[in-house]
VOVOMAR-254662 format. One line per field, with one value per residue: residue number from 1; y, z, x of N, C-alpha, C, O in turn. Coordinates in Angstrom, 1 decimal. Atoms other than C-alpha are relative to their C-alpha. Last residue first. Layout:
BEGIN
tornu <- NUM:...
n.v <- Y:...
n.w <- Z:...
n.u <- X:...
ca.v <- Y:...
ca.w <- Z:...
ca.u <- X:...
c.v <- Y:...
c.w <- Z:...
c.u <- X:...
o.v <- Y:...
o.w <- Z:...
o.u <- X:...
end
This chain:
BEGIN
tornu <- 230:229:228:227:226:225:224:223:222:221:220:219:218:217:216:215:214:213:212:211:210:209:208:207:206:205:204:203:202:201:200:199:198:197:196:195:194:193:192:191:190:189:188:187:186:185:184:183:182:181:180:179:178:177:176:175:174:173:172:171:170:169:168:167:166:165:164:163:162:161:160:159:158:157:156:155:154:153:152:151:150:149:148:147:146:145:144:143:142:141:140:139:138:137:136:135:134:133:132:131:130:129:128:127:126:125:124:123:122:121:120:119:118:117:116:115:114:113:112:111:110:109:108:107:106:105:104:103:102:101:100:99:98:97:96:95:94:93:92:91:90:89:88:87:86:85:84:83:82:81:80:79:78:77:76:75:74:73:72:71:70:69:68:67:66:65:64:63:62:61:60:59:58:57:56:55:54:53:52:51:50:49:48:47:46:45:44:43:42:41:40:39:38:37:36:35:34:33:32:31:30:29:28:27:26:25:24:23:22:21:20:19:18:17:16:15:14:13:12:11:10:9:8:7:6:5:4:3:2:1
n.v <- 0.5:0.2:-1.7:-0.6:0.7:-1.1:-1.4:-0.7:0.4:-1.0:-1.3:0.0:-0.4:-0.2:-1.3:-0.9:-0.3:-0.6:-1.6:-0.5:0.7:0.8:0.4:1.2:1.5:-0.1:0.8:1.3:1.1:0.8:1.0:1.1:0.7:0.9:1.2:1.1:0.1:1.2:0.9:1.4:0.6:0.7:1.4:0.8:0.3:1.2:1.0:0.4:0.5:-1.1:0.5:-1.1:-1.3:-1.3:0.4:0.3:-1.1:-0.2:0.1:-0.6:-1.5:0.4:0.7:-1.2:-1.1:0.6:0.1:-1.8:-1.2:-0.2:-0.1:-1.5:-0.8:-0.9:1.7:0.2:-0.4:0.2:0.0:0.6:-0.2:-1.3:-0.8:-0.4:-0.4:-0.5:-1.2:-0.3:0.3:-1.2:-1.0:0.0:0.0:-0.8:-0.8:0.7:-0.7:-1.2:-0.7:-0.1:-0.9:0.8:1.3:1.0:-0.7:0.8:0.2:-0.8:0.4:1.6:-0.6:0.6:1.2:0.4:0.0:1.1:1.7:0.0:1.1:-0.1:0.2:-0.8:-1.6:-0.5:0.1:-1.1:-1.3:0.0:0.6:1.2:0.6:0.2:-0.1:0.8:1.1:-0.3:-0.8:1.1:1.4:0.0:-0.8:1.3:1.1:-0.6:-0.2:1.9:0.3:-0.5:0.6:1.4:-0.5:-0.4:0.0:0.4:-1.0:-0.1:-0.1:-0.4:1.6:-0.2:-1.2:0.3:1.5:-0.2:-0.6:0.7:1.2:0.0:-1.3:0.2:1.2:-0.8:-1.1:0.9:0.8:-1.4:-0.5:0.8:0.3:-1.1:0.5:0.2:-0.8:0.7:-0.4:-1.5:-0.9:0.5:1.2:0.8:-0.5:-0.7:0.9:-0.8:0.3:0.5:-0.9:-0.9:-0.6:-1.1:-0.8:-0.8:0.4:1.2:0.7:0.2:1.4:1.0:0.5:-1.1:-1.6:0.1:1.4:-0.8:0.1:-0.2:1.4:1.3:0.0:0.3:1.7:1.1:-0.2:0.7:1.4:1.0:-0.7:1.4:0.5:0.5
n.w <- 1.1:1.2:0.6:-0.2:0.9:1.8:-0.5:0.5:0.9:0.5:-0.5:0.8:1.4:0.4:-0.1:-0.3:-1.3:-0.2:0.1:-1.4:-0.7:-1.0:0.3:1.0:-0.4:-1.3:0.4:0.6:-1.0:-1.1:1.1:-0.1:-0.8:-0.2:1.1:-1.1:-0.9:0.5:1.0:-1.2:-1.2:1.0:0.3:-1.5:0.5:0.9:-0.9:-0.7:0.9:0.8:0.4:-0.2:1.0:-0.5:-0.2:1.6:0.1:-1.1:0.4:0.9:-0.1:-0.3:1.3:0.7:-0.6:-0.1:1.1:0.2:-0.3:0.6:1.7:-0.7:-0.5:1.2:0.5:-0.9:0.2:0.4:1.2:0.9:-0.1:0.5:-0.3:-0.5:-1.0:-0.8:0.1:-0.8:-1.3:-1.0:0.2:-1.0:-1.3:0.1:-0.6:-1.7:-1.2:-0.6:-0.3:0.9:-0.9:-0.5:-1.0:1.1:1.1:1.2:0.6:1.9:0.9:0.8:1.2:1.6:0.5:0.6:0.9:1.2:0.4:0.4:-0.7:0.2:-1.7:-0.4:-0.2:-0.8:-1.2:-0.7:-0.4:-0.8:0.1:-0.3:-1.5:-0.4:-1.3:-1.2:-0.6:-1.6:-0.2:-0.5:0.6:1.7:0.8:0.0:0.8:1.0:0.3:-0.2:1.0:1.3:-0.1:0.6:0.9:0.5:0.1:-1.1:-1.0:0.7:-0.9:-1.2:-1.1:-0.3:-0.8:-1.1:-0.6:-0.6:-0.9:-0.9:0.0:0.3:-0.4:-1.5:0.3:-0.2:-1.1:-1.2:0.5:0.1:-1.5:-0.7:-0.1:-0.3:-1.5:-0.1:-0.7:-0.8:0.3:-0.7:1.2:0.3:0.9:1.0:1.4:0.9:0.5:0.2:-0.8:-0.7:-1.1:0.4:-1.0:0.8:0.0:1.7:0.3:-0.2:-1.3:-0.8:-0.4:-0.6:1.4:0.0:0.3:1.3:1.0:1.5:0.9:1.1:-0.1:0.1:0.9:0.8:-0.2:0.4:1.6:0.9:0.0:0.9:0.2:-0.7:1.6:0.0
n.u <- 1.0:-0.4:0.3:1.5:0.4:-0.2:0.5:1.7:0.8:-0.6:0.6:1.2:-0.2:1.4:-0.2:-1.2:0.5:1.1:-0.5:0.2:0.9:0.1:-1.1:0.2:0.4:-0.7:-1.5:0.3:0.5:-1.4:-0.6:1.1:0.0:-1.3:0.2:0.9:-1.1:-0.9:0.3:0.0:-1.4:-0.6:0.6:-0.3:-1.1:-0.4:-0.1:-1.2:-0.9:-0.9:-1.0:-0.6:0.1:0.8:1.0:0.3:0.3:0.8:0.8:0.4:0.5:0.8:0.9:0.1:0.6:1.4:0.6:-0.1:1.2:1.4:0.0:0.5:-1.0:-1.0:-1.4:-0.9:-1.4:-1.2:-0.4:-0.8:-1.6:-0.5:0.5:-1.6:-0.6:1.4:0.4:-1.3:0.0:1.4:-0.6:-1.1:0.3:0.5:-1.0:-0.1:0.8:-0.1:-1.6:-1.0:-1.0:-1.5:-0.1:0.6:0.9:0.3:-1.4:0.2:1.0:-0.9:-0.3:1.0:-0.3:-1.0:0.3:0.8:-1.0:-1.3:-0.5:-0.8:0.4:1.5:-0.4:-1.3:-0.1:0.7:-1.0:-0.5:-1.6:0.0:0.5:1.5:-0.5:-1.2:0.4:0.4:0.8:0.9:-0.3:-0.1:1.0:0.8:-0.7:0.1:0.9:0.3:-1.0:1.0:1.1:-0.3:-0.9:-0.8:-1.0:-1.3:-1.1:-1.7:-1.2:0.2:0.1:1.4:0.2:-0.8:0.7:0.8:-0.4:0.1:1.1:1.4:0.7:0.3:0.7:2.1:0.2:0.0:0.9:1.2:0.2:0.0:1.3:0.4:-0.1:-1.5:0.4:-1.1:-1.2:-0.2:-1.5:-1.1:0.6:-0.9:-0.2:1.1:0.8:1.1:1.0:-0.1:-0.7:-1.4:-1.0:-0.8:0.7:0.3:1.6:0.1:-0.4:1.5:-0.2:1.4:1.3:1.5:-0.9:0.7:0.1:0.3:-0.8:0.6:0.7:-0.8:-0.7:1.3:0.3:-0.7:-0.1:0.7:-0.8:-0.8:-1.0:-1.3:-0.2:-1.3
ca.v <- 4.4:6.0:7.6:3.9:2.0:4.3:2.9:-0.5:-1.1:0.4:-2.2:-5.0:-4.0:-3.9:-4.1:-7.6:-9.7:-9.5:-10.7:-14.4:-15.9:-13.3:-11.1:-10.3:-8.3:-5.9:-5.7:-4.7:-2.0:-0.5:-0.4:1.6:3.6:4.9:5.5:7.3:10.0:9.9:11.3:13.2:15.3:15.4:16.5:19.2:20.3:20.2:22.5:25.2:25.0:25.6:23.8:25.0:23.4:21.4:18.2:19.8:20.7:17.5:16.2:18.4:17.5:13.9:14.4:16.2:13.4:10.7:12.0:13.2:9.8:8.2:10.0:9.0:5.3:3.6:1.4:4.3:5.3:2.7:3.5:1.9:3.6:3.0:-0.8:-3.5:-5.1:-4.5:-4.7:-8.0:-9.3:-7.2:-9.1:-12.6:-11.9:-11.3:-14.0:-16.5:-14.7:-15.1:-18.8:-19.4:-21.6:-23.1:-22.5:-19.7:-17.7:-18.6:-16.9:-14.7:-17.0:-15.4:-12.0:-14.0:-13.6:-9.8:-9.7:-12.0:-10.1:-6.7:-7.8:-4.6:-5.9:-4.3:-5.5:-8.9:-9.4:-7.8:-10.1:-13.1:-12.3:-11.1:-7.5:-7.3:-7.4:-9.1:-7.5:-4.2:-6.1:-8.9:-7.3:-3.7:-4.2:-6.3:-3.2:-0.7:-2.9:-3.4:0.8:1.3:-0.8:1.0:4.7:3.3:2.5:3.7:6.3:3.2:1.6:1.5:0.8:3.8:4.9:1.2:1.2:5.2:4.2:2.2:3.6:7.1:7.6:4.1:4.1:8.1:6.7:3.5:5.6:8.0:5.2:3.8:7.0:6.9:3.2:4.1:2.5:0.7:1.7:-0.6:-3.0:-6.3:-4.5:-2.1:0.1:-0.1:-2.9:-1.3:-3.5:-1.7:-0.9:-2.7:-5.7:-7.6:-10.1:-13.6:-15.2:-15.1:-11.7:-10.8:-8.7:-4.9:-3.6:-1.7:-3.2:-7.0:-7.2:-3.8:-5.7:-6.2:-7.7:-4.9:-2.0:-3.0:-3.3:-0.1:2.1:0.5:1.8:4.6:5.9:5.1:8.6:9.2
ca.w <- -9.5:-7.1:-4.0:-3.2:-4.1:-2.2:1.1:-0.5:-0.7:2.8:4.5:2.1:2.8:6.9:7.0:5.4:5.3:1.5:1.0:2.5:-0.5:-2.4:-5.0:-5.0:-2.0:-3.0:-6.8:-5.2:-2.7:-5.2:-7.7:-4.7:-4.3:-7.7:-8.0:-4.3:-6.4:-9.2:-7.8:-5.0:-7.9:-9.8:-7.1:-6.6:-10.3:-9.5:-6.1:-8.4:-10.9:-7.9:-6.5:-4.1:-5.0:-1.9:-3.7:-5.2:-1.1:0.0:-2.7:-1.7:1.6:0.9:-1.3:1.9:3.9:1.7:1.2:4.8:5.4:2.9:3.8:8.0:6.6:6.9:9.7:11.2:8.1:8.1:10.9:13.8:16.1:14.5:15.7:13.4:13.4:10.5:8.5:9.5:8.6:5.3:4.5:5.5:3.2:0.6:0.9:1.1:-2.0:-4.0:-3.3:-4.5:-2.8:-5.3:-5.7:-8.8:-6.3:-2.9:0.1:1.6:5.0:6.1:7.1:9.5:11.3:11.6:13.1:15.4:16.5:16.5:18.4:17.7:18.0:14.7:13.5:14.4:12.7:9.7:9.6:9.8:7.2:8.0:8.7:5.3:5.3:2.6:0.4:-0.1:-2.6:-2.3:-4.0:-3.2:0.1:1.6:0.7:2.3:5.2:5.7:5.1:7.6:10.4:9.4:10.4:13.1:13.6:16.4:14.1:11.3:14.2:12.5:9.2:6.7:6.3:4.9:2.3:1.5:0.9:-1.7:-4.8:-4.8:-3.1:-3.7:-7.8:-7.5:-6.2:-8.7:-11.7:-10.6:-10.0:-13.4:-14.8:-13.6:-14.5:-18.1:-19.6:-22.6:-24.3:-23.7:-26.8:-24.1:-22.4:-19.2:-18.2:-14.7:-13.7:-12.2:-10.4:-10.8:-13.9:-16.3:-15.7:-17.8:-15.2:-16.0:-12.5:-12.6:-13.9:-17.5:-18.9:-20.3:-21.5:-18.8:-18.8:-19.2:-15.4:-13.0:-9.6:-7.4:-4.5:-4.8:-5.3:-2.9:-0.2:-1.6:-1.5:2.1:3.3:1.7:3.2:2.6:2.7:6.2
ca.u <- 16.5:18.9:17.0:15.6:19.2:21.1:18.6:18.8:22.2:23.2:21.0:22.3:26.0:25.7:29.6:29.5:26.4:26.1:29.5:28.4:30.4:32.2:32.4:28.6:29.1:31.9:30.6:27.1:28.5:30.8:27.0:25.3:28.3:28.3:24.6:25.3:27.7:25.6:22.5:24.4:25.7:22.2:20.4:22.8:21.8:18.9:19.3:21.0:18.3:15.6:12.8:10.4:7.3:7.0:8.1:11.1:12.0:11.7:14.0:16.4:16.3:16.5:19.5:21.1:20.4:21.3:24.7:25.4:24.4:26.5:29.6:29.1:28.9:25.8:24.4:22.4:21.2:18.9:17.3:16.6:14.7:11.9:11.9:12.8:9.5:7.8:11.1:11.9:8.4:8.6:12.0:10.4:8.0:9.8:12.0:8.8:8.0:10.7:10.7:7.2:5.0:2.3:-1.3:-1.1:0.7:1.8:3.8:1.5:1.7:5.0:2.7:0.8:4.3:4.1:0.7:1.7:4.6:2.6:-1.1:-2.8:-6.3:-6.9:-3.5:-3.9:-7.0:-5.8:-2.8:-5.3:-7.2:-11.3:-10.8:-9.1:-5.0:-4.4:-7.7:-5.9:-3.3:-0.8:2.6:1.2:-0.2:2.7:5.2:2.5:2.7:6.2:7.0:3.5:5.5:8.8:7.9:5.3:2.0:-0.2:-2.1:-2.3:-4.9:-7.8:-6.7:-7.4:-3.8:-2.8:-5.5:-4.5:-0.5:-1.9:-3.9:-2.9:0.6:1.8:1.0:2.1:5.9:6.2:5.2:8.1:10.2:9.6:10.1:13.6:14.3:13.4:10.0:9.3:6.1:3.0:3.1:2.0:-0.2:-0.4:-3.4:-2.4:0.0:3.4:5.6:8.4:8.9:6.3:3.4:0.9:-0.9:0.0:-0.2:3.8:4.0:3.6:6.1:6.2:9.3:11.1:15.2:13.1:12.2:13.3:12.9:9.7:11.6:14.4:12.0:9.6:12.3:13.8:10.7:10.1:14.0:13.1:9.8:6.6:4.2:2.3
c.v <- 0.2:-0.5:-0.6:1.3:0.9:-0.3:0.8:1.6:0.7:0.2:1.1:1.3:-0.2:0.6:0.3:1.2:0.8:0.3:1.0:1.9:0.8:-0.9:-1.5:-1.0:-1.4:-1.8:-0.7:-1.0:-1.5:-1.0:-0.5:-1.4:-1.0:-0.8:-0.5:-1.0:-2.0:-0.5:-1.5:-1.0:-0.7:-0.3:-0.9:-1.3:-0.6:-0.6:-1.1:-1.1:-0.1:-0.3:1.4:-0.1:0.8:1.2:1.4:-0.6:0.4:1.6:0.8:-0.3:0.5:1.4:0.3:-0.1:1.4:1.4:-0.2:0.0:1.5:0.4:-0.5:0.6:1.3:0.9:0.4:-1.0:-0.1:0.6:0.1:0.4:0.3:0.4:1.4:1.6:0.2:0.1:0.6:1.4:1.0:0.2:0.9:1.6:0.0:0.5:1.3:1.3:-0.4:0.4:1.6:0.8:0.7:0.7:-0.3:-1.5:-1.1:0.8:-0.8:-0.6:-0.1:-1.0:-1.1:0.8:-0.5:-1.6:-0.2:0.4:-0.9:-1.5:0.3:-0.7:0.5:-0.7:0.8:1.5:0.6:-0.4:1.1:1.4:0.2:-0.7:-1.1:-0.3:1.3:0.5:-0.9:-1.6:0.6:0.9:-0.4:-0.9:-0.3:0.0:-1.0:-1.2:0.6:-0.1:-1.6:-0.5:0.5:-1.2:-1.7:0.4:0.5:-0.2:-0.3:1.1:0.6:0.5:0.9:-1.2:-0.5:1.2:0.3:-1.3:0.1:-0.3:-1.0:-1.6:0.3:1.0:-0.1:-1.2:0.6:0.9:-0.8:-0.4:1.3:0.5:-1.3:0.5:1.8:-0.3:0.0:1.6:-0.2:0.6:1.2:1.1:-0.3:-1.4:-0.6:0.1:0.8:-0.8:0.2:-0.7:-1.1:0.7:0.5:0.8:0.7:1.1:0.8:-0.8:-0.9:-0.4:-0.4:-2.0:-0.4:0.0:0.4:1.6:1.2:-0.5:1.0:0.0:0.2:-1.1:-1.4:-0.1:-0.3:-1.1:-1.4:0.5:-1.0:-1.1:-0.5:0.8:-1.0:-0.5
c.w <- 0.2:-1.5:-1.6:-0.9:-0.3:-0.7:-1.2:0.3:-0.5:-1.2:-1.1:0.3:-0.6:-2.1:-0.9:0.5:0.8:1.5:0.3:-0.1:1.4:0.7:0.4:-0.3:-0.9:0.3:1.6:0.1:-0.8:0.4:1.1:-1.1:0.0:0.8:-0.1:-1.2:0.9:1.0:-0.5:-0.7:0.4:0.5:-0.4:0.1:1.3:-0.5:-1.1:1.2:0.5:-0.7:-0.5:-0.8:0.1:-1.4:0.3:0.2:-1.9:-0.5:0.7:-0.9:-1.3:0.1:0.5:-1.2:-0.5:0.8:0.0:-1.6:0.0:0.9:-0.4:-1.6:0.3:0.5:-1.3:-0.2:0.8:0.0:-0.8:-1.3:-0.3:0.1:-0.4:0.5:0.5:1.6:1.2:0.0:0.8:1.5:0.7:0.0:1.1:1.2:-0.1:0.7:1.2:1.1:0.3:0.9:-0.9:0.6:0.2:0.7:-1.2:-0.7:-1.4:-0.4:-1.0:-0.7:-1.0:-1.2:-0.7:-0.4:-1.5:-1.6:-0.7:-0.7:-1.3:0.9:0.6:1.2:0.1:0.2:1.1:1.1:0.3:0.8:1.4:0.1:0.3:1.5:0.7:1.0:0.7:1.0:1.1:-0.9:0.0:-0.4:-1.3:-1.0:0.0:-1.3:-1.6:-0.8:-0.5:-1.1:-1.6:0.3:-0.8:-1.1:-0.4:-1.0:0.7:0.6:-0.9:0.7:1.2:0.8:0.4:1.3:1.7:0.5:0.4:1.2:1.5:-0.1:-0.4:0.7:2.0:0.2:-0.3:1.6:1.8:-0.4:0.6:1.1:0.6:0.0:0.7:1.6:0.6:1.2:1.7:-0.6:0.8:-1.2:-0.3:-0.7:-0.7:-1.5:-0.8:-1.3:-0.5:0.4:0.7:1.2:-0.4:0.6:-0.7:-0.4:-0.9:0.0:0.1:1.5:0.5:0.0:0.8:-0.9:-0.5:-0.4:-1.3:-0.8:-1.4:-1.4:-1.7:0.0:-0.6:-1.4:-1.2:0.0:-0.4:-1.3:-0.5:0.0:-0.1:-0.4:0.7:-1.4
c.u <- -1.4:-0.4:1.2:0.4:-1.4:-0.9:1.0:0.0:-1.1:-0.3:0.8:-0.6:-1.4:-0.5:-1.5:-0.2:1.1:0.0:-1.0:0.5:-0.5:-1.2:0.3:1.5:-0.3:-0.8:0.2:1.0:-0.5:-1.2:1.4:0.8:-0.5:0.0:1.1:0.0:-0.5:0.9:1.6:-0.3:-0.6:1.5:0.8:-0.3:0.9:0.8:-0.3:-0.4:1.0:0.7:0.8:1.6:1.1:0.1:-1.0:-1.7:-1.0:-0.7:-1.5:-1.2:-0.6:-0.9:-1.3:-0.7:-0.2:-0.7:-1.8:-0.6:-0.4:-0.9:-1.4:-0.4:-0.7:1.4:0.7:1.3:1.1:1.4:0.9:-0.1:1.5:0.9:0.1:-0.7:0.9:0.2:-1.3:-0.2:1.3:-0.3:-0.8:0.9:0.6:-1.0:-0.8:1.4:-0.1:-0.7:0.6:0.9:1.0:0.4:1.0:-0.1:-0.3:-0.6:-0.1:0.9:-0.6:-1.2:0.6:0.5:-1.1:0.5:0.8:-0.1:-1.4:0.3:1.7:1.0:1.5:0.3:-1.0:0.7:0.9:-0.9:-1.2:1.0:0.3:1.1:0.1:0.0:-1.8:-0.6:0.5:-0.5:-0.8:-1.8:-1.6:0.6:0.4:-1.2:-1.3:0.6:-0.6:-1.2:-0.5:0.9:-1.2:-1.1:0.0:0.7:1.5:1.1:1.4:-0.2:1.0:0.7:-0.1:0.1:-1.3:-0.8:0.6:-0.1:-1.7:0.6:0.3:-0.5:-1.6:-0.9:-0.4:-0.7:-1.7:-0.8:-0.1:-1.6:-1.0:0.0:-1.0:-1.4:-0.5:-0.2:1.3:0.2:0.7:1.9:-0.1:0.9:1.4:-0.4:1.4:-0.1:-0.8:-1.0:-1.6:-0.9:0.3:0.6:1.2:0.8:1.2:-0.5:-0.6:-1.8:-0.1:0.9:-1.1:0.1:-0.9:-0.4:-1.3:0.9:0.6:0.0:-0.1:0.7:-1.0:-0.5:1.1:0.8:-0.5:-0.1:0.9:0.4:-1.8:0.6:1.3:1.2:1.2:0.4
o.v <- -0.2:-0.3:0.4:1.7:1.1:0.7:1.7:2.3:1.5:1.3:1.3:2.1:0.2:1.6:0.6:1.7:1.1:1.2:2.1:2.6:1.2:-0.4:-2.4:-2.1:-2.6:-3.0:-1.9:-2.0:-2.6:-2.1:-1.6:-2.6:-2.0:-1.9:-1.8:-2.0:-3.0:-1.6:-2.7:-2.0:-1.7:-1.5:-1.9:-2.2:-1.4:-1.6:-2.2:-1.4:-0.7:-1.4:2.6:0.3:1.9:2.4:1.7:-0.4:1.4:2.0:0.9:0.5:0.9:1.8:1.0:0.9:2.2:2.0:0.4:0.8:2.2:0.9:0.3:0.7:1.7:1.4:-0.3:-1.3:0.1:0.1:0.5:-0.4:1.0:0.7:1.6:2.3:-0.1:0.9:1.6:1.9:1.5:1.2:1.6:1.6:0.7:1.5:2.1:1.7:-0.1:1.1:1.9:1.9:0.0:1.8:-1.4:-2.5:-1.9:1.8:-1.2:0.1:-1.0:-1.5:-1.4:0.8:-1.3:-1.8:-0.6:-0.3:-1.4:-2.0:-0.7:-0.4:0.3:-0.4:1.9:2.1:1.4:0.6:1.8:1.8:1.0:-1.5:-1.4:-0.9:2.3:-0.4:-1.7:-2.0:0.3:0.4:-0.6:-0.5:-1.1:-0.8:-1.0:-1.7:0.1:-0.5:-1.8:-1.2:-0.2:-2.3:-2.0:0.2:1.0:0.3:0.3:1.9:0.3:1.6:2.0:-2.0:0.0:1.0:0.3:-1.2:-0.6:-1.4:-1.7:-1.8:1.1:0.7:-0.3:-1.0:0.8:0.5:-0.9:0.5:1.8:0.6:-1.1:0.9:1.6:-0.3:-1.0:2.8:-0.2:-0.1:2.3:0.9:0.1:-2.3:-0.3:0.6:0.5:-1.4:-0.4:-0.7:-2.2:1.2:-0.2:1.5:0.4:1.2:1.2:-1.9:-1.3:-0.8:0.3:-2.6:-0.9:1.0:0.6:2.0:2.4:0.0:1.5:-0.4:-0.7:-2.1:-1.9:-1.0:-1.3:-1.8:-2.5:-0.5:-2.1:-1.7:-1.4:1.7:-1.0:-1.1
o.w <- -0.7:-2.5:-2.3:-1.8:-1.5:-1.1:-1.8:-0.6:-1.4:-1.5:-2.1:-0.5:-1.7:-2.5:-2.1:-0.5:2.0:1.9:0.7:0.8:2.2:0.7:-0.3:-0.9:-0.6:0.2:1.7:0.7:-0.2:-0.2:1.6:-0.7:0.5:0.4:-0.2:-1.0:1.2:0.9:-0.3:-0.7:-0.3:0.6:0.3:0.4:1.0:-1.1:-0.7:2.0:-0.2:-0.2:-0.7:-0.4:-0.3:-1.4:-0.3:-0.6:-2.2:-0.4:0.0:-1.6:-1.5:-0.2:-0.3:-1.6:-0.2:0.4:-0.7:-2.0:0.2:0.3:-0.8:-1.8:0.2:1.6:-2.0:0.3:0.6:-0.1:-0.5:-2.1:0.0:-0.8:-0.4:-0.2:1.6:2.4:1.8:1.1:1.9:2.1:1.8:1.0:1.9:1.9:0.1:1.9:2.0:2.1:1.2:1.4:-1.8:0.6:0.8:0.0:-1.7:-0.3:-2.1:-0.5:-1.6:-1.8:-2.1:-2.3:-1.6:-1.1:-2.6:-2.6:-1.9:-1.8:-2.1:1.9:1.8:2.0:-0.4:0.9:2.0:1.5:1.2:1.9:2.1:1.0:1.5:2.2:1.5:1.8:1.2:2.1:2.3:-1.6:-1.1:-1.4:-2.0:-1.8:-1.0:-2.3:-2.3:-1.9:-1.7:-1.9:-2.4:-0.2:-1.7:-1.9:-1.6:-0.6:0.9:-0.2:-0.5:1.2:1.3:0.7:1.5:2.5:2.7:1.7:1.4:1.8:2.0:-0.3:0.2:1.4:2.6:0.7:0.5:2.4:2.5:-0.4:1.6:1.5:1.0:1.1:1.5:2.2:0.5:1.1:2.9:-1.0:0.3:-1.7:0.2:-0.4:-1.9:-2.1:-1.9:-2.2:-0.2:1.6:0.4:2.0:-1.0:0.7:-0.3:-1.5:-1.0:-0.4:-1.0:1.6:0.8:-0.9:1.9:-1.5:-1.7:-1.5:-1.3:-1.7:-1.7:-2.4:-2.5:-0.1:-1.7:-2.2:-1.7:-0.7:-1.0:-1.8:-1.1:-0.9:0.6:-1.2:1.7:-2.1
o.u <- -2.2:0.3:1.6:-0.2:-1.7:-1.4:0.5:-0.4:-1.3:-0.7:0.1:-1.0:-1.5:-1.1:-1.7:-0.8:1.3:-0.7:-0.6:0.6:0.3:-2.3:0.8:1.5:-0.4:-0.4:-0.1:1.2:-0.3:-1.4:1.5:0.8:0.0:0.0:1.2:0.6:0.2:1.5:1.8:0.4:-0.7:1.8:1.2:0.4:1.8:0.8:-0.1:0.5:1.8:1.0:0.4:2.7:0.9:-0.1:-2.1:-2.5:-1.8:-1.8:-2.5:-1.7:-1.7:-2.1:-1.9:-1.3:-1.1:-1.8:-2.6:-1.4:-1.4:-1.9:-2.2:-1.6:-1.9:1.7:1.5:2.4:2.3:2.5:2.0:-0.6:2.4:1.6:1.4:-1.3:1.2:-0.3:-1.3:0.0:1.2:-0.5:-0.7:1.6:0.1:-1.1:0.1:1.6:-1.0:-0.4:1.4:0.8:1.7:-0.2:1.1:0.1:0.5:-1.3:0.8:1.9:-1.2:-0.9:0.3:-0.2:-1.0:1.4:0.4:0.1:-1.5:0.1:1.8:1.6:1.7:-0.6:-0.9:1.5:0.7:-1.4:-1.1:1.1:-0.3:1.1:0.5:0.8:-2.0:-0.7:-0.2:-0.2:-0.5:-2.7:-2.0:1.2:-0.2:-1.5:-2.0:0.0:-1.5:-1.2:-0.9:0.3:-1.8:-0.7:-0.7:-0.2:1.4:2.2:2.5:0.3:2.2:0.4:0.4:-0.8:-1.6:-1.2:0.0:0.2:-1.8:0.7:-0.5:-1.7:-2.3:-1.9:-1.4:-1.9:-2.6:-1.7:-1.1:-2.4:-1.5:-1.2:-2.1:-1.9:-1.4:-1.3:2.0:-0.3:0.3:2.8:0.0:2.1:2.5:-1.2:1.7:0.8:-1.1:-0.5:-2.6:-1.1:0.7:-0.2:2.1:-0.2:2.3:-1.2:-1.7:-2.2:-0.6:2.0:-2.0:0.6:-0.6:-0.7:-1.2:1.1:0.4:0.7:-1.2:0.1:-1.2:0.2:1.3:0.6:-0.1:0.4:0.5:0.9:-1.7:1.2:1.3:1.4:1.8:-0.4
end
């Protein structure tokens, strides 16, 4: 199973693009560029565009932390947005969150769901203190882990962005498989900006206002341009 865009965007939006892709340290002073990304970064790594960044972000899940999750006992049982949550928790925490011994991998070796989804709110310190982002961070994953498959984002999208998202998705699908063509990159590139527009409307919209974010599902919608946009 690869994560799939409503985790890209969680991860994306809690991880952020610091600094416009200079290298930074994180809060427990680890060197860090993009989204997140740690490998082999210093302080004169070359700056990085939001594009490669996500392309850094996508092999980092796919080789170092999409397997952790795949190799849990139980990731047959779970879900489309159970693995998304998980994968997210992973690469903030690392594999060692969700060890045999931790609470959440207890709970998800005896496949106890709701618990295991509330020992997720526990990851909420770094360098011994609580930190703020990460209480919303967690609380995001939690919500994620158990919003049931069902439910996806696009459902809370307009008809327009799902036909956008969906036909992007294809095309990416198909670029993956080797099967690209200069008339489906150039398609890309439409939906590309078309969604990069929306994604920006939807900001303005909610930032305008108090409580704008809970308008006409504007965070859900958000994120899921937000994933095939940067």
């Amino acid at each position: 199973m690869r994560t799939g865009a409503a985790g890209i965007a969680l991860i994306k939006e809690f991880e952020g693009f610091p600094f416009g892709g200079r290298p930074y340290r994180d809060p427990v002073g680890v060197w860090t560029i993009g989204y997140g990304h740690t490998e082999g970064v210093g302080p004169n790594s070359r700056r990085l565009t939001e594009r490669k960044a996500s392309e850094l972000l996508e092999r980092d899940l796919g080789q170092r932390y999409e397997p952790h999750v795949e190799r849990l006992p139980m990731a047959g049982s779970l879900n489309q947005n159970q693995f998304d949550a998980l994968v997210s928790f992973v690469y903030n925490l690392g594999p060692g969150a969700i060890a045999p011994g931790t609470g959440i991998g207890k709970a998800l070796r005896a496949r106890q769901w709701h618990r295991a989804a509330d020992e997720m709110l526990r990851w909420n310190m770094a360098g011994g203190r609580e930190l703020a982002g990460l209480t919303r961070r967690r609380r995001a994953e939690r919500e994620l882990f158990l919003t049931p498959a069902s439910k996806r984002p696009f459902a809370l999208m307009t008809r327009r962005e799902r036909r956008w998202c969906r036909e992007y998705d294809e095309l990416v699908a198909l670029k993956r498989a080797g099967n690209d063509t200069p008339a489906a990159r150039e398609r890309r590139g439409v939906l590309h900006r078309v969604m990069e527009r929306r994604r920006k409307a939807i900001w303005r919209a909610a930032e305008a206002v108090a409580g704008g974010w809970k308008v006409a599902h504007r965070r859900v919608r958000y994120r899921a341009l937000r994933a095939r946009t940067t």
